[in-house]
C-alpha positions, 0 to 999 in steps of 0.5 A: 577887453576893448580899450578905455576909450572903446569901453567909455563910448560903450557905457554910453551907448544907449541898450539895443540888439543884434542885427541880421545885415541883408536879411529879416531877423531870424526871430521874425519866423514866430509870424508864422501863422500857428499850424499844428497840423503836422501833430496830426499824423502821430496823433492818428497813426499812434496804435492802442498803447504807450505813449498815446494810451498815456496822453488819451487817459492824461488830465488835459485831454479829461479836461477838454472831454469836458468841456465838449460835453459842457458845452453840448449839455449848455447849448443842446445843439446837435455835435457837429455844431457843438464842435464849430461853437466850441473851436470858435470860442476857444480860438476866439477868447484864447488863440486871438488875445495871445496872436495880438501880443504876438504882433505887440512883440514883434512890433515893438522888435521891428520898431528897433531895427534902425537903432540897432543897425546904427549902433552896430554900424558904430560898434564894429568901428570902435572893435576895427580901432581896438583891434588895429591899436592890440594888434587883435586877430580878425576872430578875436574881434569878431568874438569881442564885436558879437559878445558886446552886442548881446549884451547890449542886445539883452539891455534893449529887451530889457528896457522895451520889454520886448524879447522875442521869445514872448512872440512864441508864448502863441505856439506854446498855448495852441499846439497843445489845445489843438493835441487836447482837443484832437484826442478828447474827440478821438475818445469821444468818437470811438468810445474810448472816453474816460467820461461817464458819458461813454457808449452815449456820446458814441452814440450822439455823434453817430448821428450827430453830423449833417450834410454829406458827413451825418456820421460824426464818427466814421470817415469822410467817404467824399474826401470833401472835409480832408481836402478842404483842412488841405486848401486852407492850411495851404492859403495860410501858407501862401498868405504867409509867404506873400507878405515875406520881404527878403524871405531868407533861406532857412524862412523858404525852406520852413515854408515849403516845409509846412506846404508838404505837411499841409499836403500830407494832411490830406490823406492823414485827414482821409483816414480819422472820423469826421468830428476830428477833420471837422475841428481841424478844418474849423481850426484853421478857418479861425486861424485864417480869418485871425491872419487877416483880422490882425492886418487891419489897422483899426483892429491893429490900433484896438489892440494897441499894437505898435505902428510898425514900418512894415504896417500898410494902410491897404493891406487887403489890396496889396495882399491882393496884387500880391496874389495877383503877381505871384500866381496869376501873372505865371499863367499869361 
């Protein structure tokens, strides 16, 4: 226990948060942009069976068959476009809502950053004072110090309503609609549909493509979708990873992480039918152009996301020279 004089100035302490001193906090990961690509090996490599057999024939996957053959009977139009309508709608009334409150979260923990330091600055006076006057030993104050400011860490949440686990309510949402609707067009494409449709929606999708992929359910030969799904989750990485200031060791090694995925899902993209790569890459060009949307500030100020210190007036231009002089500058 602290001293009397150490527990009234506690009391009086306004609520706040632990601080990560010389580095962003752990928690300021959830801005990763949400990629799910990495399900996608065990979704295409799982065999006619167990677990995938389960999830194929599961209740979710059902309901995203249906909402795919919905859509198509509503619009009429041919699936490869059905397929860009549906993920845009579905990103768009879903994903984007649930990335704002992310960045509403996140906003309001970063805003708290300069309260915290200073209060953990004062505490871990008060912790040295106490323990030079109890004769503590230097892991006794240390327990004391940490287990006195996650309580006044979890108050701060409190009072602001912020806790960072809210920011990860985004990854719990798409990660499975992005399983979902991988299997369902899976089913759809092979006929393993659960649906009355069956043969015929095999069938449609067999001619349903255009351009240099007309055959929804076969490969794409040209390996132009595979590698294109590659190239984009790789610029989300890279925008990521450009606005990171101070990036700690654990943030480098999930980013380089999440580059081999984007990499390995090339070859993974290369071997499932065409209407599964197109999803995919439609995906992630939302995922793209929702990064971007949520760093404009009039768009920011829309959705009544808190003005933050990491905000930027310019955040195109300096997103831009960031580019700039990180790769081009290499190569001069």
């Amino acid at each position: 226990m602290l001293c009397r004089s150490c527990a009234g100035w506690l009391r009086s302490l306004p609520t706040l948060r632990l601080p990560a001193p010389g580095s962003p906090p752990a928690w300021s990961s959830a801005r990763l942009p949400a990629l799910p690509v990495w399900a996608a090996a065990s979704v295409s490599a799982a065999s006619p069976g167990g677990w995938y057999e389960a999830l194929a024939a599961s209740a979710p996957v059902r309901t995203a068959e249906e909402v795919l053959l919905g859509a198509q009977e509503a619009t009429g139009l041919p699936w490869w476009s059905n397929i860009i309508l549906s993920t845009v709608a579905l990103r768009g009334a879903v994903t984007l809502p649930l990335a704002a409150y992310q960045h509403y979260i996140l906003a309001k923990v970063e805003n708290l950053q300069p309260e915290i330091k200073d209060i953990a600055k004062r505490l871990n006076q008060e912790v040295a004072v106490c323990a030079r006057q109890f004769g503590w030993s230097k892991r006794v104050a240390r327990l004391t110090y940490l287990k006195n400011m996650r309580r006044l860490i979890s108050e701060l949440y409190v009072r602001d309503n912020c806790h960072p686990f809210k920011a990860t309510v985004l990854v719990w949402v798409q990660l499975p609609m992005w399983v979902f609707i991988s299997v369902a067009l899976r089913n759809l494409s092979t006929g393993a549909t659960h649906s009355d449709a069956g043969i015929s929606v095999q069938e449609q999708l067999a001619a349903g493509g255009t351009l240099w992929f007309p055959d929804l359910t076969a490969v794409d030969s040209t390996w132009i979708l595979p590698v294109s799904v590659g190239v984009v989750n790789l610029l989300i990485v890279e925008i990521f990873a450009l606005q990171k200031i101070g990036t700690s060791r654990f943030q480098m090694y999930v980013t380089n992480f999440v580059r081999a995925v984007s990499v390995l899902m090339i070859p993974v993209a290369a071997t499932v039918p065409s209407a599964l790569v197109l999803y995919w890459l439609c995906s992630s060009l939302m995922g793209l152009a929702q990064n971007l949307l949520l760093r404009s500030p009039g768009f920011r100020q829309l959705c009544r996301i808190p003005p933050s210190k990491s905000d930027s007036e310019t955040p195109y231009r300096d997103l831009s020279a960031a580019f700039c002089a990180k790769f081009l500058s290499r190569k001069r």
